[in-house]
VEXDREN-2710 file (C-alpha; in Angstrom, 1 decimal):
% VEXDREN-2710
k/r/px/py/pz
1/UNK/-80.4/4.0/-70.6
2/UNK/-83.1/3.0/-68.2
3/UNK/-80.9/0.7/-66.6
4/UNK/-77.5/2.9/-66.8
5/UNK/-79.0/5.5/-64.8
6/UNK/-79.6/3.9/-61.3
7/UNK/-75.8/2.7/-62.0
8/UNK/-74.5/6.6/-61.9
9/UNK/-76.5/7.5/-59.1
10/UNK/-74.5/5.0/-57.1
11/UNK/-71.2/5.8/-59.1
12/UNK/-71.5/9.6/-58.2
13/UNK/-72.6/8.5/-54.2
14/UNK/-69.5/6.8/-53.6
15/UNK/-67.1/9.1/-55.4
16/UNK/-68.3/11.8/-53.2
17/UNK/-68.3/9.4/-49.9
18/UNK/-64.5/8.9/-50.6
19/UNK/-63.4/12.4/-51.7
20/UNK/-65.1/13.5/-48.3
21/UNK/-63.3/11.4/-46.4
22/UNK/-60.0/13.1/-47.7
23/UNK/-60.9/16.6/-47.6
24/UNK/-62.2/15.7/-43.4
25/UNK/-58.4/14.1/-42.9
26/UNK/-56.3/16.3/-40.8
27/UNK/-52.4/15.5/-42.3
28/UNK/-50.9/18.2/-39.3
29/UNK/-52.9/16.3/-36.3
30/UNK/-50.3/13.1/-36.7
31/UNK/-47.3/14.8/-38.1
32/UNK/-47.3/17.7/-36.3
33/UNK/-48.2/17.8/-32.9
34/UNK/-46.0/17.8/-30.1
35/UNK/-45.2/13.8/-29.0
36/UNK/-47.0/12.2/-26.4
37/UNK/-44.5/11.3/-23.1
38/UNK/-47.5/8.8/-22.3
39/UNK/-47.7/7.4/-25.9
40/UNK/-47.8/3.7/-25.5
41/UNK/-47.8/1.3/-28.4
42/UNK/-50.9/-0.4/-29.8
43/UNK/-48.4/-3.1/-30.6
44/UNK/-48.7/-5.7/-27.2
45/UNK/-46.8/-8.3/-26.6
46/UNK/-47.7/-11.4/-25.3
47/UNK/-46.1/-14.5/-24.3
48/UNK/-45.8/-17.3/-26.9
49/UNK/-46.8/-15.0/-29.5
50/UNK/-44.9/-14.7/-32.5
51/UNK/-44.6/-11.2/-33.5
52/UNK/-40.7/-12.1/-35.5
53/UNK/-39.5/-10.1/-32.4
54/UNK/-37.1/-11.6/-29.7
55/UNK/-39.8/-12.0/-26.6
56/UNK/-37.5/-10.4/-23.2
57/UNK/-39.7/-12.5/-20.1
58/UNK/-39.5/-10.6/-17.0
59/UNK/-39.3/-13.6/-14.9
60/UNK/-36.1/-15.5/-16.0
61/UNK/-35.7/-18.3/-13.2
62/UNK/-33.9/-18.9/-10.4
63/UNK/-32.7/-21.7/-8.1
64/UNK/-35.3/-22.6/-5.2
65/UNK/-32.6/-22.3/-2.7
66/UNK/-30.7/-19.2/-3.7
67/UNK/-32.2/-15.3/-4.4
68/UNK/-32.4/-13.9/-7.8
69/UNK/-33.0/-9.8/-7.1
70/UNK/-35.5/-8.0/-9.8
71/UNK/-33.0/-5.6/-10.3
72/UNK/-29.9/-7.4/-10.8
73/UNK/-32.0/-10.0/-12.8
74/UNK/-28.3/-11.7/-14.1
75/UNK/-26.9/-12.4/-10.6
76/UNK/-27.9/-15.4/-8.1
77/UNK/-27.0/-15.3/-4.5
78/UNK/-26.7/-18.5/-2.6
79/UNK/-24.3/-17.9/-0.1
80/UNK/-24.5/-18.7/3.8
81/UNK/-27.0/-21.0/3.1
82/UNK/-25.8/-24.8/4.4
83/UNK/-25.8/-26.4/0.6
84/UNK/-23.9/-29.5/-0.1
85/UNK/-24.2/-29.3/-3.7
86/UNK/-24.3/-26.5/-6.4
87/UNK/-27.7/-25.7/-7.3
88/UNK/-29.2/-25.5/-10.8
89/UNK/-28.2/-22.6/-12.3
90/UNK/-30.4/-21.2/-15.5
91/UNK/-28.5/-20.7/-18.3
92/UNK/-29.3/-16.7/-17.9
93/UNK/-27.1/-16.0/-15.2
94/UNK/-23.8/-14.2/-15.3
95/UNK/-22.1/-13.9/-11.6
96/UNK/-23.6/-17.0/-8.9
97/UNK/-22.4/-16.4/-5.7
98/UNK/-21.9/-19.7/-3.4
99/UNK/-19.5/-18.6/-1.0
100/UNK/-19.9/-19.6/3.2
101/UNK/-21.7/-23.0/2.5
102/UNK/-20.5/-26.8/2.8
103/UNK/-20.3/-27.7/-0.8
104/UNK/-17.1/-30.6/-1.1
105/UNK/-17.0/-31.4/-4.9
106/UNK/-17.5/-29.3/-8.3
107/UNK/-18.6/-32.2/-10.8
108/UNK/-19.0/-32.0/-14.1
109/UNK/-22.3/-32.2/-14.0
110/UNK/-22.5/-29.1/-11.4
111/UNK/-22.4/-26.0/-13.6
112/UNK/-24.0/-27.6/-16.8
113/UNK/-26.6/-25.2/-17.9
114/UNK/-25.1/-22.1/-16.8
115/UNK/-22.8/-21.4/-20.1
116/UNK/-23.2/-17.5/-19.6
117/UNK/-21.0/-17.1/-16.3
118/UNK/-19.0/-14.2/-16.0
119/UNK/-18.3/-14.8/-12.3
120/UNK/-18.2/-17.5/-9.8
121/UNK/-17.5/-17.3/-5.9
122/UNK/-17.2/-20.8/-3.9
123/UNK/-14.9/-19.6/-1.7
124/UNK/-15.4/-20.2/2.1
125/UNK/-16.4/-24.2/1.6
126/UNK/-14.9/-27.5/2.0
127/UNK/-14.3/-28.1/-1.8
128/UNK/-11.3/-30.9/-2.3
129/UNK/-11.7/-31.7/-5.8
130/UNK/-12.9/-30.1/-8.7
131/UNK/-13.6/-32.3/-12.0
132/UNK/-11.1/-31.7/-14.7
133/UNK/-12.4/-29.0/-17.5
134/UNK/-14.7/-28.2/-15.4
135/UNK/-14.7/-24.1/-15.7
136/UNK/-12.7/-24.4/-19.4
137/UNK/-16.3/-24.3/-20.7
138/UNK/-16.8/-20.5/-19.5
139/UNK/-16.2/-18.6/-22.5
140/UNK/-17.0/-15.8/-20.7
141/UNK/-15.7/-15.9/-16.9
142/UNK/-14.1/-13.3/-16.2
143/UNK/-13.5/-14.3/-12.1
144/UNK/-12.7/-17.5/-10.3
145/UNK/-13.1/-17.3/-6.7
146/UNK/-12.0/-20.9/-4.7
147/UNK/-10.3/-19.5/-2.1
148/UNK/-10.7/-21.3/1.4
149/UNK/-11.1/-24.2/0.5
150/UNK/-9.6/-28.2/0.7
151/UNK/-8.4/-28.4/-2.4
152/UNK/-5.0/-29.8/-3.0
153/UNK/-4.5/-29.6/-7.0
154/UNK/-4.6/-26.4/-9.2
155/UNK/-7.8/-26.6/-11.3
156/UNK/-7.2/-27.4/-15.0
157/UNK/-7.6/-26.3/-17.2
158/UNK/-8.9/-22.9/-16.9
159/UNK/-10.7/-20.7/-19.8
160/UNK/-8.3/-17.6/-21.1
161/UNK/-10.9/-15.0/-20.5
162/UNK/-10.3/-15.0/-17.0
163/UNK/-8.7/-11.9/-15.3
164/UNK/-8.7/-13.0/-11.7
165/UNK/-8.1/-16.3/-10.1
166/UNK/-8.1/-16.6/-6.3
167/UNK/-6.9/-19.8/-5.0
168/UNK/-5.7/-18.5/-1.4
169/UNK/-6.3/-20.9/1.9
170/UNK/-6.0/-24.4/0.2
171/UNK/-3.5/-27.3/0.1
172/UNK/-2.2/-26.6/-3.4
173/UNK/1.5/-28.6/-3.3
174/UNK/1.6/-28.4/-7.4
175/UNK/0.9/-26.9/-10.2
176/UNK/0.7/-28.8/-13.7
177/UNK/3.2/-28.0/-16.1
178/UNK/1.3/-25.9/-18.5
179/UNK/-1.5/-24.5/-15.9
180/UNK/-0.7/-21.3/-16.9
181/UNK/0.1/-21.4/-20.5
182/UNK/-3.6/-20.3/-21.4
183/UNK/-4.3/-17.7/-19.3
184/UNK/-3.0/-14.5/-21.0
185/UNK/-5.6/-12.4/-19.8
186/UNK/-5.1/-12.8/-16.1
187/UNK/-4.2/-9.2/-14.2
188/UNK/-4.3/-11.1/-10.5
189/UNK/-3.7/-14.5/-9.4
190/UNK/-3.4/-15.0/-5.3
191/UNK/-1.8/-18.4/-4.4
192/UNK/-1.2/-17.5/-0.5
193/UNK/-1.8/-20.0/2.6
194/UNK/-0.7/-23.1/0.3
195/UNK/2.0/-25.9/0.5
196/UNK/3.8/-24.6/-2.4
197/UNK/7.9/-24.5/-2.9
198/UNK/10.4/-23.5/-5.3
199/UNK/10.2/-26.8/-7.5
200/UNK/6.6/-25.9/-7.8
201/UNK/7.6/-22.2/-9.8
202/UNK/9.8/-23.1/-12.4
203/UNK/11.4/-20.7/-15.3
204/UNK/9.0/-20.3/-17.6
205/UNK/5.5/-21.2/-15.1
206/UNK/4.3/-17.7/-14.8
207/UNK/6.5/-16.1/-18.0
208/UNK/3.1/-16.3/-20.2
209/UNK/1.2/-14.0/-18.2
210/UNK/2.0/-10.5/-20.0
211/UNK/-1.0/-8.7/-18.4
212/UNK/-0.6/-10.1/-14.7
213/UNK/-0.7/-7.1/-12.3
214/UNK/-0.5/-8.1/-9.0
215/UNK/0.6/-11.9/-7.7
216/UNK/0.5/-13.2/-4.0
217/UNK/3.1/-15.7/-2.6
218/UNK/2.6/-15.1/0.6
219/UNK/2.2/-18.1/3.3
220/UNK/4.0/-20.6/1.2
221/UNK/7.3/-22.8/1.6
222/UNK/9.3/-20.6/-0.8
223/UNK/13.2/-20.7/0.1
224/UNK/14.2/-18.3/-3.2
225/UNK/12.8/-15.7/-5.1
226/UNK/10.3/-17.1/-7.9
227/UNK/11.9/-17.0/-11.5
228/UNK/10.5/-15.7/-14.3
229/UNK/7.7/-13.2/-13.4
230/UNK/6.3/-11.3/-16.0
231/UNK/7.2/-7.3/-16.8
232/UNK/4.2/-6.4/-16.2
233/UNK/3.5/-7.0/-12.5
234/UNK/3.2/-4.4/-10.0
235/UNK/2.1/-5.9/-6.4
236/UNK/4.1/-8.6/-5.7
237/UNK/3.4/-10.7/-2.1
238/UNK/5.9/-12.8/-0.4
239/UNK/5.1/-12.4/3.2
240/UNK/5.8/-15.5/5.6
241/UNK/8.0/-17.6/3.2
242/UNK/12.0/-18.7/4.5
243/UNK/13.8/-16.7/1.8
244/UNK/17.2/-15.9/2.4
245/UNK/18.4/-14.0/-0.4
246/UNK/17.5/-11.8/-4.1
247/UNK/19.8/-12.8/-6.5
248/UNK/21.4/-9.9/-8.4
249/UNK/19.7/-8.2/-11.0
250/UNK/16.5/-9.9/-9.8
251/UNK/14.2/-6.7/-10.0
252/UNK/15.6/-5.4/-13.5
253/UNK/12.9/-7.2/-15.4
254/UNK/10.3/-5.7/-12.8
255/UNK/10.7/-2.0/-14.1
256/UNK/6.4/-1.4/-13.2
257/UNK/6.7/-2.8/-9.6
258/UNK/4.6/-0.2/-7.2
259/UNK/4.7/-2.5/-3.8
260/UNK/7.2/-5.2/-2.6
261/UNK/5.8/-7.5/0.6
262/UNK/8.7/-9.8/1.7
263/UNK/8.2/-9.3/5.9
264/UNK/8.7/-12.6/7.8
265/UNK/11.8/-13.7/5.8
266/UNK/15.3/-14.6/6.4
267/UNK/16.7/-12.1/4.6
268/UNK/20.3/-11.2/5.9
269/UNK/22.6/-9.6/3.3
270/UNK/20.9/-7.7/0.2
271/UNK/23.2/-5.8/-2.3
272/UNK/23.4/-2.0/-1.8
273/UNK/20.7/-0.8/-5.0
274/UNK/18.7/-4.4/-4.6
275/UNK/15.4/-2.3/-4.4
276/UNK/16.5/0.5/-6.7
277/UNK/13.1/0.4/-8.7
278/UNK/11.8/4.2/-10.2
279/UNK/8.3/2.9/-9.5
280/UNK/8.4/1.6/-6.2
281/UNK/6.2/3.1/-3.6
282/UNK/5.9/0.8/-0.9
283/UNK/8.5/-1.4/0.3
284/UNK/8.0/-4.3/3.4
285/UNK/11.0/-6.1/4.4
286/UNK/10.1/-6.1/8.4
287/UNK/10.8/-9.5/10.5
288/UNK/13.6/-10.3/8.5
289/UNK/17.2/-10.4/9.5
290/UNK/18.8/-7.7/7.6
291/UNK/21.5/-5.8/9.6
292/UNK/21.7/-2.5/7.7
293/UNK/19.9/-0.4/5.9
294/UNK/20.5/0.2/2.1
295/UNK/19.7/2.7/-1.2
296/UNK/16.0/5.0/-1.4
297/UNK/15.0/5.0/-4.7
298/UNK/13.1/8.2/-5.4
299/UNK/9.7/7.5/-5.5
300/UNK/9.5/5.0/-2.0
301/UNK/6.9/6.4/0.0
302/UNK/6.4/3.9/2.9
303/UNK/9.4/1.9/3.9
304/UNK/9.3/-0.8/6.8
305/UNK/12.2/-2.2/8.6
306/UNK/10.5/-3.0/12.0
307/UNK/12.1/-6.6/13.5
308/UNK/15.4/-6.7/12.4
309/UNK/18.9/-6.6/13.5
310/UNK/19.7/-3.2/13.0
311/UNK/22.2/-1.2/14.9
312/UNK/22.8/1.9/12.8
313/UNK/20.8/3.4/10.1
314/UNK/23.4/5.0/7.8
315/UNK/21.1/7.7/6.0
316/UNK/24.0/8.6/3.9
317/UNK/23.6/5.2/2.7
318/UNK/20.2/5.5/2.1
319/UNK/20.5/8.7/0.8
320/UNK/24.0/9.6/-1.0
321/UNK/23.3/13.3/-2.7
322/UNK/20.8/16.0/-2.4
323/UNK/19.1/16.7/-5.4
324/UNK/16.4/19.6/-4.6
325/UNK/15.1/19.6/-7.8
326/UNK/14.4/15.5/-7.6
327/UNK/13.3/15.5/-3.8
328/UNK/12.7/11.4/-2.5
329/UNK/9.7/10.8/-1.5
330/UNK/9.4/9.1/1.3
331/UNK/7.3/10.1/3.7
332/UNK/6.9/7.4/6.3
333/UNK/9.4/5.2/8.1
334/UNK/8.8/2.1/10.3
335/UNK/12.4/0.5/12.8
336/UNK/11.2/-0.7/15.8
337/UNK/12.5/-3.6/17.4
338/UNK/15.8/-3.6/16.0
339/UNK/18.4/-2.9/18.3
340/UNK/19.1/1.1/17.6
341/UNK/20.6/2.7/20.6
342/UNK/19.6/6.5/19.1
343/UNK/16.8/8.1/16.9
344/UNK/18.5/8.4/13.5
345/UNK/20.8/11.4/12.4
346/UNK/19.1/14.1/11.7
347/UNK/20.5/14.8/8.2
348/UNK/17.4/12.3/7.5
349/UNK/15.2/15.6/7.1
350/UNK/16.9/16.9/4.7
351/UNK/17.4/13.5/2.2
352/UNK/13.8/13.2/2.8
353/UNK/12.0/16.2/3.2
354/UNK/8.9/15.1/3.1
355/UNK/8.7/12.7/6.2
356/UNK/6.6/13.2/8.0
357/UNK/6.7/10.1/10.5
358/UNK/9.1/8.0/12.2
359/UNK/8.5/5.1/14.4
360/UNK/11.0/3.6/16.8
361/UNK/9.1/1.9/19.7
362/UNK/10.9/-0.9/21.1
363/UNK/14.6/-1.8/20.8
364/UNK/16.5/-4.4/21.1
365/UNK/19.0/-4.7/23.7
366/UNK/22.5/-7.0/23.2
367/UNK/21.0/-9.2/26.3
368/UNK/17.4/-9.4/24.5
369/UNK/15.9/-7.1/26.6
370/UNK/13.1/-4.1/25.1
371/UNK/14.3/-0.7/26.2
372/UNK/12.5/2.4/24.8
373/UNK/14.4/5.2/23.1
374/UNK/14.0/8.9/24.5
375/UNK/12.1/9.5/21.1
376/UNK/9.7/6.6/20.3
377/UNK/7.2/8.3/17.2
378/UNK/8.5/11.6/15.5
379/UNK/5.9/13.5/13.9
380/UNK/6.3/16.6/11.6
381/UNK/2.7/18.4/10.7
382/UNK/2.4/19.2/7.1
383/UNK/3.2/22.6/6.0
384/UNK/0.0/23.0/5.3
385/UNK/-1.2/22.9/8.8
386/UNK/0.5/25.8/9.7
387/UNK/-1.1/28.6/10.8
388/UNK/0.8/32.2/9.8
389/UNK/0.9/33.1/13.3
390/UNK/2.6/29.8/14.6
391/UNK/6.3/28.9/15.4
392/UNK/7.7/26.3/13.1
393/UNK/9.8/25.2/15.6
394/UNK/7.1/23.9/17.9
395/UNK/5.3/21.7/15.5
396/UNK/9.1/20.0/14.2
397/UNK/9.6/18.9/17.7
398/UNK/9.6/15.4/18.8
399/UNK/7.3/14.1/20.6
400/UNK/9.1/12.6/23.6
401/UNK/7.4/9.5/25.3
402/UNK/4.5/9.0/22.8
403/UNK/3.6/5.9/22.8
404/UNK/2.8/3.8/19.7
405/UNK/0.9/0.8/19.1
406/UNK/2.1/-1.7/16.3
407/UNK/-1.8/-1.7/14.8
408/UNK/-1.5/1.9/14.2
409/UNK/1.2/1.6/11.9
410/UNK/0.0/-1.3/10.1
411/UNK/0.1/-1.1/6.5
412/UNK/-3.0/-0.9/3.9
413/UNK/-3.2/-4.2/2.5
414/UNK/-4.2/-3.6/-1.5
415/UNK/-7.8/-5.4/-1.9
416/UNK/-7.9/-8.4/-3.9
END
């Protein structure tokens, strides 16, 4: 017993120690107090530690030559900078930006680590050949952007995630047989300032794209219409091309077409309802050859006709029936240099009651001289300019001898 005792005197100090510390715990100070904004975790982490959480380093790399901002920390600008080769790009980045330097050649070997690209811009170089498969890699490129540039073969082949291609301002004569096959994805593909003619476009070259949106022609050596465009498009450029005629039919498989760009042409006879699209709101056909005018569909908003060999606008032609519960639309109307001899018929105003501006410059005389109508821009203010006091009549008036500049009428080109 002598020896037991000492051995409960502990025992007993120690049970109390613990129960104390217990009873002194306050359970409400951590659970129910109002949280800390400043709180910041005991848990630090530091660099080549492993914690079994992903490590996220601030500083991710970037090329010596090019600028890598903190707060776009995915994006690598090298533009305007006088390189001759592409940089090393970490594999990190997502849009590289080389545009404005004096790189000639995309190897292989150019783009290697950088397998997370969402966007790349070489445009503005001297680039004449890219390696083959070189951007096929790119899971995950979304835009391509080569334009002006050498090059003189369509790049192939070209990943299917990508949604815009711009290959405007080269020397591209051909196009490989399937280029196109793979890119299903694409919504905009600009092929203007090229060598390209109608052997290039066959049938079926473009038929695949069932999401393409917008597709510019323009500054080509196109002598037809391009066959087989897909449904779905809705800007279509043809500018400064030597077509002659639009087969019949041609725009019934175009039902979604919003803007139609065929100035500087050699367009001479069209069918009546050749343009007779619901969706239409823009329609160029300036510097062309076309000797009268021909059917409004509804919806056409701007309408140009400037350059032509028009003597009489027939706006029952344009217009056959009044309908004022479907008014047209159009609202601004471009003829000058054609060879009018008088501003249009007035029954124009009430076809199209919502135009608001007409624009007859120059004409054409039979011995090639310019002679200016009395009339040169008619204006009509908005109804909503009106104040309650005013006369109507003053603001419908023409306005006689205002001269108008070509610039001032020049049409919004859509961004691309």
């Amino acid at each position: 017993m002598g020896f037991l005792r000492p051995v409960y005197v502990l025992f007993l100090f120690f049970g109390v120690k613990v129960y104390c510390q217990y009873e002194i715990y306050q359970w409400d100070e951590d659970y129910d107090q109002e949280p800390n904004e400043d709180y910041e975790p005991e848990f630090q982490f530091r660099q080549n530690v492993e914690y079994g959480v992903p490590f996220y380093q601030p500083t991710l790399g970037c090329a010596r030559e090019c600028f890598c901002p903190t707060n776009f920390p995915s994006s690598m600008y090298c533009d305007n900078r006088k390189l001759k080769t592409i940089p090393n790009i970490p594999m990190h980045i997502q849009q590289v930006y080389l545009q404005f330097n004096e790189i000639d050649v995309v190897t292989s070997n150019s783009l290697i680590n950088a397998t997370h690209l969402k966007e790349i811009n070489l445009s503005h170089n001297k680039i004449q050949k890219v390696d083959y498969g070189v951007f096929a890699k790119f899971s995950n490129l979304l835009q391509l952007h080569l334009e002006h540039n050498n090059l003189e073969e369509f790049p192939f082949p070209l990943p299917k995630s990508l949604e815009r291609l711009l290959l405007g301002y080269n020397k591209i004569s051909t196009l490989p047989p399937n280029a196109m096959d793979g890119l299903v994805n694409l919504t905009m593909l600009d092929l203007c300032h090229n060598h390209l003619d109608d052997s290039t476009l066959r049938e079926k070259t473009l038929a695949n794209m069932e999401k393409l949106m917008q597709l510019n022609l323009c500054n080509n050596r196109l002598e037809s219409m391009p066959p087989g465009l897909p449904s779905s498009l809705m800007y279509l450029s043809l500018e400064n091309n030597s077509i002659s005629s639009i087969p019949d039919n041609y725009f019934d498989k175009l039902p979604k077409l919003h803007a139609l760009r065929m100035s500087h042409n050699k367009l001479e006879d069209i069918l009546y309802d050749t343009f007779n699209l619901s969706n239409l709101i823009e329609l160029n056909v300036g510097h062309n050859k076309l000797k009268q005018a021909f059917y409004i569909p509804r919806n056409l908003e701007h309408l140009y006709l400037e350059n032509n060999e028009i003597e009489n606008i027939n706006v029952t032609m344009m217009c056959p029936s009044v309908d004022p519960l479907y008014d047209h639309h159009l609202t601004y109307l471009r003829v000058d240099h054609n060879r009018l001899k008088e501003p249009i018929s007035s029954y124009i105003f009430s076809c199209f009651p919502h135009i608001h501006s007409i624009y007859y410059g120059e004409q054409r005389s039979i011995d090639g001289q310019m002679i200016e109508l009395k009339t040169q821009v008619f204006r009509r203010f908005q109804d909503d300019d009106y104040d309650d006091g005013d006369d109507h009549e003053d603001h419908d008036n023409t306005h006689e001898g205002q001269a108008g500049s070509e610039e001032h009428f020049d049409p919004h080109y859509y961004e691309i």
